[in-house]
C-alpha positions in Angstrom: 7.2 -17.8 3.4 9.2 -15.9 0.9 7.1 -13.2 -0.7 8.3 -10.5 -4.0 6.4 -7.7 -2.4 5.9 -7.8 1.1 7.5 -9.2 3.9 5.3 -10.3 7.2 8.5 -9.8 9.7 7.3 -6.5 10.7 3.5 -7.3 11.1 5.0 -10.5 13.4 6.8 -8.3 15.5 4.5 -5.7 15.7 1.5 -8.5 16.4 4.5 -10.6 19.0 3.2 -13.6 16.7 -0.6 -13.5 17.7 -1.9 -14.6 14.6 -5.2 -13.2 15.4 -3.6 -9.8 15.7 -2.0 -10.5 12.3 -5.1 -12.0 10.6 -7.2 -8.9 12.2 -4.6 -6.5 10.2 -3.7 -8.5 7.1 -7.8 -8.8 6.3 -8.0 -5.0 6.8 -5.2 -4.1 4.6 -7.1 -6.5 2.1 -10.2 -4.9 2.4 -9.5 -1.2 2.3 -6.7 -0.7 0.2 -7.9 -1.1 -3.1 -10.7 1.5 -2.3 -8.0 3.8 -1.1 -6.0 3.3 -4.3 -9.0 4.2 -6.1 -9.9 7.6 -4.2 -6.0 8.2 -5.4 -6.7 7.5 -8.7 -9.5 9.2 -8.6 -8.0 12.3 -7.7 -5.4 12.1 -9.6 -7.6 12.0 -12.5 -9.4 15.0 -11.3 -5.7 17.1 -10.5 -6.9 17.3 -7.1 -3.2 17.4 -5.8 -3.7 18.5 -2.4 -6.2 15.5 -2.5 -3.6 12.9 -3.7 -0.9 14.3 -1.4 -3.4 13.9 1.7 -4.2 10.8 0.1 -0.9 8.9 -0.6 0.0 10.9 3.1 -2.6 8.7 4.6 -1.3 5.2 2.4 2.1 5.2 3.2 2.0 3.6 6.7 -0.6 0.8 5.8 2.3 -0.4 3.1 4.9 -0.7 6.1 2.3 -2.9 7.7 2.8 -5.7 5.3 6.4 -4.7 5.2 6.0 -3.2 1.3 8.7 -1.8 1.5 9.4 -1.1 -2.1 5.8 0.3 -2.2 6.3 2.6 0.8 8.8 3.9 -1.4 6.8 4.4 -4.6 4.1 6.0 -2.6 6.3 8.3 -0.6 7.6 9.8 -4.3 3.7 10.2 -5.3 3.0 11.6 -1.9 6.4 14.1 -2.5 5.6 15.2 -6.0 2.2 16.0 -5.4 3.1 18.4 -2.4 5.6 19.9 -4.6 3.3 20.1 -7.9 6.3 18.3 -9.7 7.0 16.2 -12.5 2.6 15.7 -12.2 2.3 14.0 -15.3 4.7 10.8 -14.1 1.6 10.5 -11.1 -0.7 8.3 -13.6 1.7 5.8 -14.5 3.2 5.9 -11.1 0.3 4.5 -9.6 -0.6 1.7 -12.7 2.8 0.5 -11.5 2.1 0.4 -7.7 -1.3 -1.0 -8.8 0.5 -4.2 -10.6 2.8 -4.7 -7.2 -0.4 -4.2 -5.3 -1.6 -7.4 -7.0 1.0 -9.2 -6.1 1.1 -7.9 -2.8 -2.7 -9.1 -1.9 -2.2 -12.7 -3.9 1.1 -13.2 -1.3 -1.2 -12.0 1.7 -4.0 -13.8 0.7 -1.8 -17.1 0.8 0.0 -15.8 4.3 -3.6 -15.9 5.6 -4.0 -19.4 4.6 -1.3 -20.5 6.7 -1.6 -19.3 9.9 -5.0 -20.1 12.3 
């Protein structure tokens, strides 16, 4: 299945092809990332930036789950800049932008679950 986002090689390897394993992980990412992208926004919103490093820290390995790649990426720069207290106004639209590939990320999983058992 060719996805824009994500890639499912990893999350195969990782799971040896046990599609329950794979279900088990894809579901979670499904469930819990969106809250976690909120708490970022959140404190984002609030300037909390020890908050959003700690925050985007704690992100960044789920994305390599679902091989995101490209997301990993994104959230690795957030993560960076909010250490650093850098370039802190470029955080909002950051995450709107990782919040549209998100989308796309959880449509493509969403129809990955539907083909496995």
């Amino acid at each position: 299945m060719e996805f824009e986002v994500g890639n499912t090689q990893y999350l195969e390897q990782l799971s040896n092809g046990n599609t329950a394993i794979i279900r088990q992980i894809a579901e979670l990412f499904l469930e819990q990332t969106p809250g976690d992208v909120d708490l970022l926004v959140a404190y984002i919103r609030d300037e909390d930036w020890d908050a959003v490093y700690k925050q985007a820290h704690y992100l960044k390995p789920t994305l390599i789950y679902v091989g995101a790649k490209g997301l990993h990426t994104e959230i690795s720069t957030i993560e960076r800049l909010a250490k650093g207290r850098q370039e802190l106004h470029k955080l909002p639209a950051m995450v709107d932008h990782m919040r549209s590939k998100l989308a796309t990320l959880y449509d493509e999983l969403n129809a990955y679950l539907k083909t496995i058992e």
